[in-house]
TIDRENTOR-638842 format. One record per residue: residue in three letters; x, y, z of N, C-alpha, C, O, CB in turn. Coordinates in steps of 0.2 Angstrom, whole numbers, padded with zeros to 4 digits, always signed. Glycine has a CB too. Layout:
! TIDRENTOR-638842
alaXYZXYZXYZXYZXYZ ...
//
This chain:
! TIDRENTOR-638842
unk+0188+0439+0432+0186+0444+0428+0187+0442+0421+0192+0439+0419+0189+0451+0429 unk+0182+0443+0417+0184+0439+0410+0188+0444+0406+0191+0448+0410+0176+0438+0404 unk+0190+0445+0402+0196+0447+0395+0191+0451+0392+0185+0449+0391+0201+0439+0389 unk+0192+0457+0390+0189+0461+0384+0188+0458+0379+0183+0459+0376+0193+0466+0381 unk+0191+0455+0377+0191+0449+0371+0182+0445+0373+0178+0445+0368+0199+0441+0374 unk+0180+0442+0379+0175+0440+0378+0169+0443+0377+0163+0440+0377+0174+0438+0380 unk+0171+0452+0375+0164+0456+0373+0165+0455+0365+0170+0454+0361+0163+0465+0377 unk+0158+0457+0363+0158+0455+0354+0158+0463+0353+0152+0466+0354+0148+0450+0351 unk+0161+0465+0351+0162+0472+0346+0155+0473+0341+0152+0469+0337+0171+0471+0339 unk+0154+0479+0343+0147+0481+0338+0140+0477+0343+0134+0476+0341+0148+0477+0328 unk+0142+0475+0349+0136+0472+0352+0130+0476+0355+0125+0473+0358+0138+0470+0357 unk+0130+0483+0353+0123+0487+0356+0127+0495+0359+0132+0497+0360+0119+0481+0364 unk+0119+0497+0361+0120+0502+0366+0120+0501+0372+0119+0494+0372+0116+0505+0366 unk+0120+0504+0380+0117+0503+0384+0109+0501+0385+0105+0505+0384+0118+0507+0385 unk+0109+0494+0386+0106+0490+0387+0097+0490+0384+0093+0494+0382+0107+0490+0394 unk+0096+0482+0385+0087+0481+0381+0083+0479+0388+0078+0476+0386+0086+0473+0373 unk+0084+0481+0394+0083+0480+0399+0082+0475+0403+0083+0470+0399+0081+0483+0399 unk+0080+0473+0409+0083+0469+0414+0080+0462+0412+0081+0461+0406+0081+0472+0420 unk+0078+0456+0416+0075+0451+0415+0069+0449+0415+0067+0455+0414+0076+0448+0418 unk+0065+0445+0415+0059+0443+0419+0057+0437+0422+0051+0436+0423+0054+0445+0416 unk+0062+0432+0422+0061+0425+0425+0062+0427+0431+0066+0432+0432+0065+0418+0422 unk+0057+0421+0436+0057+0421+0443+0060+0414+0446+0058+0408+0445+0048+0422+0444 unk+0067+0415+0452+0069+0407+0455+0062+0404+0457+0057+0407+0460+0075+0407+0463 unk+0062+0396+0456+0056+0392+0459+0056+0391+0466+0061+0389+0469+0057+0386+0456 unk+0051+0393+0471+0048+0396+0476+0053+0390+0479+0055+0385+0475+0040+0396+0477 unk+0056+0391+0486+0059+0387+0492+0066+0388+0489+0068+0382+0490+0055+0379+0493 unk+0071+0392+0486+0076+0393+0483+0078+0400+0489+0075+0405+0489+0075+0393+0475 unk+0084+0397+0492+0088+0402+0495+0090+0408+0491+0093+0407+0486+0093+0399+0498 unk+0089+0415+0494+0091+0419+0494+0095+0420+0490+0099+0415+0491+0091+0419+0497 unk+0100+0424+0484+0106+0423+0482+0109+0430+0482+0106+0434+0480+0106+0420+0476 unk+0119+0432+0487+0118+0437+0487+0126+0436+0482+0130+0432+0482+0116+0441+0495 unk+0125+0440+0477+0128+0440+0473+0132+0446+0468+0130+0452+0467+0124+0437+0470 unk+0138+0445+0466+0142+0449+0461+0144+0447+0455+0145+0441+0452+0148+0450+0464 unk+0142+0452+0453+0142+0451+0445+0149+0452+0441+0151+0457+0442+0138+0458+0442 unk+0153+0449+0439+0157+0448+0432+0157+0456+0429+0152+0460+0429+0154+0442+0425 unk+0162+0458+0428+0162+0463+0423+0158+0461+0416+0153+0465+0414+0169+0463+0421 unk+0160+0456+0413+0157+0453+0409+0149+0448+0409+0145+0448+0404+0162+0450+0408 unk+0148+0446+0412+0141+0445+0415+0137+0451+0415+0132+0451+0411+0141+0445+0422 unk+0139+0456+0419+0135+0465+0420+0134+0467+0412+0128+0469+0410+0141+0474+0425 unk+0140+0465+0407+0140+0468+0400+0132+0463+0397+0127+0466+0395+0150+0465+0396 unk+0133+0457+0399+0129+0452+0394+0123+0454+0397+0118+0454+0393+0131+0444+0395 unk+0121+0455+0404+0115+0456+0406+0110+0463+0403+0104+0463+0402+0116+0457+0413 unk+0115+0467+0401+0115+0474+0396+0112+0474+0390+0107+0477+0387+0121+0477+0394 unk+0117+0470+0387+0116+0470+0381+0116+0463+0375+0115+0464+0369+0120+0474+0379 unk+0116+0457+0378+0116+0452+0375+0111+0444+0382+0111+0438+0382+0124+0451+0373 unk+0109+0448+0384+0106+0443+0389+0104+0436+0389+0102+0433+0394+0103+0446+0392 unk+0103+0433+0380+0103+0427+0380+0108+0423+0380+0108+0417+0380+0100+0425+0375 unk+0114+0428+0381+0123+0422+0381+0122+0421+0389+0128+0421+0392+0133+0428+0377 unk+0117+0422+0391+0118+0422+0400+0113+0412+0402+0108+0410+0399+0111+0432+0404 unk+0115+0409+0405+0110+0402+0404+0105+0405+0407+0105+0411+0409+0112+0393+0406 unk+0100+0400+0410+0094+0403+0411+0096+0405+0420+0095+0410+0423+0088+0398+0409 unk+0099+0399+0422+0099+0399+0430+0102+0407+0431+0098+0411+0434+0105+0392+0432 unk+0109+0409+0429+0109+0415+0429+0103+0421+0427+0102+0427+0430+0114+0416+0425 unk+0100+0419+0423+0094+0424+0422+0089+0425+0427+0086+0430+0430+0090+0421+0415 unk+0089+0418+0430+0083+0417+0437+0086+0422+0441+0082+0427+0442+0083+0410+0441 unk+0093+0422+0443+0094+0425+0450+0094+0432+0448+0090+0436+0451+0102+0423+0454 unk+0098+0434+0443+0096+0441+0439+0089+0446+0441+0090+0452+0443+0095+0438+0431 unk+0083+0442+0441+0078+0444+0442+0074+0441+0445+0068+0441+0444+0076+0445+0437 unk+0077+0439+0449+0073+0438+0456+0074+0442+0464+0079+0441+0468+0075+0431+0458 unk+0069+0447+0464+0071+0452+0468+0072+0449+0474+0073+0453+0478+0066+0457+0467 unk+0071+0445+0477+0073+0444+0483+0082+0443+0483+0084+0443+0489+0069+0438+0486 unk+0086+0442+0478+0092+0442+0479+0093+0448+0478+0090+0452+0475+0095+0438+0476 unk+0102+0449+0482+0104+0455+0482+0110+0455+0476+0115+0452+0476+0106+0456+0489 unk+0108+0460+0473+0116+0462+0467+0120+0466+0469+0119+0470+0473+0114+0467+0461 unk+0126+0464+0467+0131+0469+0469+0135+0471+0464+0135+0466+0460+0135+0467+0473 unk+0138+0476+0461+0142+0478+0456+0150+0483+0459+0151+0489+0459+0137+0483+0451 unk+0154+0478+0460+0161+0481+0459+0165+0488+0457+0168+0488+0452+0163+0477+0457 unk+0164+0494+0461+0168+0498+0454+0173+0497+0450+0173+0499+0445+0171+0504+0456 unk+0176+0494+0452+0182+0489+0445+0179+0486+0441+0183+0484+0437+0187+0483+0447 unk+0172+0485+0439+0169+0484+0434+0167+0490+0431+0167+0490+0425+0163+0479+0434 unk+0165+0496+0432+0163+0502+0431+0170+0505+0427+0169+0507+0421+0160+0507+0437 unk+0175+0504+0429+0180+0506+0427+0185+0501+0421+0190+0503+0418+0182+0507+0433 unk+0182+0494+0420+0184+0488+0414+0179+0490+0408+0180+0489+0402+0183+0478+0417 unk+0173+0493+0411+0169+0493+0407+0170+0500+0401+0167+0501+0395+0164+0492+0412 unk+0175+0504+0405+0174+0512+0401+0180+0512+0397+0181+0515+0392+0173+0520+0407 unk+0184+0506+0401+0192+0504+0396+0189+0501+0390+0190+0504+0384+0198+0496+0399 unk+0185+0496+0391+0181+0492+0384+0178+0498+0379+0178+0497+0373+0174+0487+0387 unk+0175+0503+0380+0171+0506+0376+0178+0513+0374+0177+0516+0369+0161+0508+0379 unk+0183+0515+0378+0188+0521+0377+0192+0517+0372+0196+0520+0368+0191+0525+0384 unk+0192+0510+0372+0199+0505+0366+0192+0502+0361+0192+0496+0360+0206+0495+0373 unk+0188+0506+0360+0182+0502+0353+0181+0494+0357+0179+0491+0352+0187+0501+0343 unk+0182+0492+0360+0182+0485+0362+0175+0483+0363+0173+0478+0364+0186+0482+0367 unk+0171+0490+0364+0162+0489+0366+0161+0494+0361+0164+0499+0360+0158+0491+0375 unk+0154+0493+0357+0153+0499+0355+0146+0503+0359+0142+0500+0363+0152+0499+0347 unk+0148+0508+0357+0141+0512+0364+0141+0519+0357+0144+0521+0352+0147+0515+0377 unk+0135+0521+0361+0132+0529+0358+0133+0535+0360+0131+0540+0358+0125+0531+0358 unk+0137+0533+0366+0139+0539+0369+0145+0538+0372+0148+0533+0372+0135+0541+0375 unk+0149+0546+0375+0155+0544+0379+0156+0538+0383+0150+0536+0384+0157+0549+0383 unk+0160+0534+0386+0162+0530+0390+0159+0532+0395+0155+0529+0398+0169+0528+0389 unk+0160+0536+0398+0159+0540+0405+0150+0539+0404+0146+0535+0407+0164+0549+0406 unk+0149+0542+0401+0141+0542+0400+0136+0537+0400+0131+0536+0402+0140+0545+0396 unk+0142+0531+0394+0136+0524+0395+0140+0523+0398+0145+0523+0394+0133+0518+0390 unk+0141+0521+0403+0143+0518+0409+0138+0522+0414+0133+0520+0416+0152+0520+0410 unk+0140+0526+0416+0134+0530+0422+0125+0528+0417+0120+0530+0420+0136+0543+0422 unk+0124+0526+0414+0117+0528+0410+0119+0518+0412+0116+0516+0417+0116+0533+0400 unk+0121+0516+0411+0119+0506+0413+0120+0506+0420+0116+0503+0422+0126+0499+0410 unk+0126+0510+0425+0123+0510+0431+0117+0511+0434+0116+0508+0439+0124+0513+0434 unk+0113+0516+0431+0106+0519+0433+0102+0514+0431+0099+0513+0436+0103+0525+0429 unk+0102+0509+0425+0098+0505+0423+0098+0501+0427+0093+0502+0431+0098+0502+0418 unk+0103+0497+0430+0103+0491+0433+0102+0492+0442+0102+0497+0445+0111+0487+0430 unk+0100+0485+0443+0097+0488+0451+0103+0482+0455+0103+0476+0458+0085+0487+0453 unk+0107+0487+0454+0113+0482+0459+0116+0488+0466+0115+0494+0467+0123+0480+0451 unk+0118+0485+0470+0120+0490+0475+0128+0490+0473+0130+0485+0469+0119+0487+0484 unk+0132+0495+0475+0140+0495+0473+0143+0492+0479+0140+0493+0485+0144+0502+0472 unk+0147+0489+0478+0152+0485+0482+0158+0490+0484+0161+0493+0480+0154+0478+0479 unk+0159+0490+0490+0162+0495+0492+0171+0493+0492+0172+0489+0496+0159+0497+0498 unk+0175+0496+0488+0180+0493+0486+0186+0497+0494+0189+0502+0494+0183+0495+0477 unk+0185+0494+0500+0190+0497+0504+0195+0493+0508+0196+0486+0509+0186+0503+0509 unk+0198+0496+0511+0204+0493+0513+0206+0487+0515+0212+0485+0515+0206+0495+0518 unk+0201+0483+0516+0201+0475+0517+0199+0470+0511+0200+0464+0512+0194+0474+0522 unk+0196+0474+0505+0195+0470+0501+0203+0473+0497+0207+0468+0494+0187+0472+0497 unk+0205+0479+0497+0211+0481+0495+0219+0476+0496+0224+0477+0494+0212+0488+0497 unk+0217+0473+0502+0223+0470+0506+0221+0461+0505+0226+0457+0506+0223+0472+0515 unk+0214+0460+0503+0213+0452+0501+0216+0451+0495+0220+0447+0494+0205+0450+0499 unk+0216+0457+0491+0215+0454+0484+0224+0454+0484+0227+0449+0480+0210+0459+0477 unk+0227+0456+0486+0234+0452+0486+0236+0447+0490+0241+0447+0493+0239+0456+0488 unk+0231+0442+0490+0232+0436+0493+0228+0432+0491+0226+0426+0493+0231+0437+0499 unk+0226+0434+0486+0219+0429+0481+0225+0423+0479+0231+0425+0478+0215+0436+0471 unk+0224+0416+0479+0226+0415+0474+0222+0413+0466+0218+0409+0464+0229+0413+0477 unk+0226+0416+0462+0224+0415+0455+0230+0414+0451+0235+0417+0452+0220+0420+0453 unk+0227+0407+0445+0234+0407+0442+0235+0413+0439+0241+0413+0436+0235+0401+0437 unk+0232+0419+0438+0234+0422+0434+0236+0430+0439+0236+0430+0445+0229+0422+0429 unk+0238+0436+0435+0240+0442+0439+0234+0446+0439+0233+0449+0444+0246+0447+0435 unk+0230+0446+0435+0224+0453+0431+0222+0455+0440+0219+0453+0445+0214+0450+0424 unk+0225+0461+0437+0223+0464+0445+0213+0465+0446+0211+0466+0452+0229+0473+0445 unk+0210+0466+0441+0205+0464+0441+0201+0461+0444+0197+0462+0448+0205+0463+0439 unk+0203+0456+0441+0200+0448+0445+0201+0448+0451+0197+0446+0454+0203+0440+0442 unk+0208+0450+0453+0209+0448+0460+0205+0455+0464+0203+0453+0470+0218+0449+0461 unk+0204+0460+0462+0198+0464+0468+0192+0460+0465+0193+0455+0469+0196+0473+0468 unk+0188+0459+0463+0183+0455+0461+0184+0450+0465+0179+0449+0469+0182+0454+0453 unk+0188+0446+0466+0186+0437+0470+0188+0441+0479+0188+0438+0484+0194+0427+0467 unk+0191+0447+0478+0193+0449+0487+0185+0453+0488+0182+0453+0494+0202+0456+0490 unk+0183+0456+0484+0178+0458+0487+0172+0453+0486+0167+0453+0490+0175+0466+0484 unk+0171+0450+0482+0166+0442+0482+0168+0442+0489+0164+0446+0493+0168+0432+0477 unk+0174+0439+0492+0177+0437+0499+0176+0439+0504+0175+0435+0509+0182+0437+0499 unk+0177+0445+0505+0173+0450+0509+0168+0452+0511+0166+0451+0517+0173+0454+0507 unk+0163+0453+0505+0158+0452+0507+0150+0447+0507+0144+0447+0508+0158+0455+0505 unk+0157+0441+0507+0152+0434+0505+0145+0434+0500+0139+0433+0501+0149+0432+0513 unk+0149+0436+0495+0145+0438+0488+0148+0431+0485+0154+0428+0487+0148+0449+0482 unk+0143+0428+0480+0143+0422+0474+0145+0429+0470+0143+0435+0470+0134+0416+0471 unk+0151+0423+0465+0152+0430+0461+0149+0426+0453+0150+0420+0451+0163+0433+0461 unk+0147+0429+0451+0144+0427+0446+0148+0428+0438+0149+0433+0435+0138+0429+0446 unk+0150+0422+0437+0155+0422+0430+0154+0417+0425+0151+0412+0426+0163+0421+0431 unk+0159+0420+0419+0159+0413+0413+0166+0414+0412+0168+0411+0407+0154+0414+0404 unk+0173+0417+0415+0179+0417+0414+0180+0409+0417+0179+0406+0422+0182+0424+0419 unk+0182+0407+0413+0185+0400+0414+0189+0397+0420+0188+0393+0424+0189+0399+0409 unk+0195+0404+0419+0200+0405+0425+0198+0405+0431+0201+0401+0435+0202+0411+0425 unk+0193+0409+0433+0190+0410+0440+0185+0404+0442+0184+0403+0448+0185+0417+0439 unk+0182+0399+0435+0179+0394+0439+0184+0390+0440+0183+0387+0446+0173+0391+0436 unk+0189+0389+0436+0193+0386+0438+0198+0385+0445+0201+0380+0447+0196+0386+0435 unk+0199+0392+0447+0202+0392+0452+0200+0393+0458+0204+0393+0463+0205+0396+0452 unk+0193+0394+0459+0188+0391+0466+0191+0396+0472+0191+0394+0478+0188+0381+0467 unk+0194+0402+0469+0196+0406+0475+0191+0409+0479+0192+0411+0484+0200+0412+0472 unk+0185+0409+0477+0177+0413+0481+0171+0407+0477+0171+0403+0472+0175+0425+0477 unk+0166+0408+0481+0162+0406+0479+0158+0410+0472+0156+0416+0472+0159+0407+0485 unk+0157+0404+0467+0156+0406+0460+0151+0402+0458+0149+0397+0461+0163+0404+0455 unk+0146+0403+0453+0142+0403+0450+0143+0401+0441+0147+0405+0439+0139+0408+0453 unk+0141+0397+0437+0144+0399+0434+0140+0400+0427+0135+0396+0425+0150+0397+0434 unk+0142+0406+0422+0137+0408+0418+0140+0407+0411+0138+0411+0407+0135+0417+0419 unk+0143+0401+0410+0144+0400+0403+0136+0396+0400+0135+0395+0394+0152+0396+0402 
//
C-alpha cells in the first residue's frame, strides 16, 4: 500500500472518470486489486498511471477488485487534508465507490489471519491486508509502492 505522501494535495474532486483504452486481443484475462493509491490515481490523475495499467483498468473483461482498507486509507487521506475533496470524506468516498466498477473484496477471516503472515519489510498494517487478500483471492495487486514490488509477497503488477 503506498504512503499518503504519494497523493498530491489539491489533486481534484471525486474523479474525471474511468478509461477508454482496450488490452490487445489474445491477452489473458486480468483478475486484479487495486492500490489504495492506484484507485486514488485512477480518480483523479489517471495519466500518472502508465498505459499498460490503463489497458487492464478498462478492459472489461477483467475483473476489479477494491479492498475495504482502501475505502478506509482513502477517507484518512481526505479527514488529515492529505487529499483534497468537495465533500465530507465519508461522502467522496461513497460517491468514487459508485463511480468505479470494481467488486469489494471481502476482508474475512482468512484474509485477516494471512495478513499476519505476509512477509513485508515493513509493519503498515495496510499493505499487509492488501497483499493477504491479493493472496486469497488470487487478485494481481496493482501498485507503484516500491515496497510491495519489491517484496514480491503476492502477485504485483506494477504502475509506476
Amino acid at each position: 500500500m503506498g504512503s499518503a505522501g504519494e497523493f498530491e494535495e489539491g489533486s481534484g474532486s471525486a474523479g474525471s472518470g474511468w478509461f477508454g483504452a482496450v488490452i490487445p486481443e489474445g491477452t489473458a484475462a486480468v483478475r486484479y486489486l487495486l492500490d489504495t493509491h492506484v484507485w486514488a490515481w485512477s480518480l483523479l490523475d489517471p495519466e500518472r498511471l502508465p498505459a499498460r495499467a490503463l489497458r487492464i483498468l478498462e478492459d472489461e473483461s477483467n475483473e476489479g477488485w477494491l479492498s475495504p482498507i482502501s475505502a478506509w486509507e482513502l477517507s484518512l487521506l481526505i479527514e488529515r487534508g492529505r487529499l483534497e475533496a468537495d465533500a465530507p470524506a465519508d461522502e467522496w468516498v461513497r460517491e468514487a465507490l459508485r463511480r468505479t466498477p470494481l467488486r469489494e473484496a471481502p476482508l474475512n477471516h482468512e484474509v485477516a489471519l494471512r495478513s499476519r503472515t505476509v512477509r513485508l519489510p515493513h509493519p503498515d498494517p495496510a499493505d499487509r491486508v492488501l497483499v493477504a487478500t491479493a493472496e486469497v483471492w488470487e487478485l494481481t495487486l496493482l501498485t507503484a509502492d516500491q515496497r510491495l514490488l519489491d517484496a514480491r509477497a503476492c502477485k504485483v503488477l506494477d504502475c509506476r
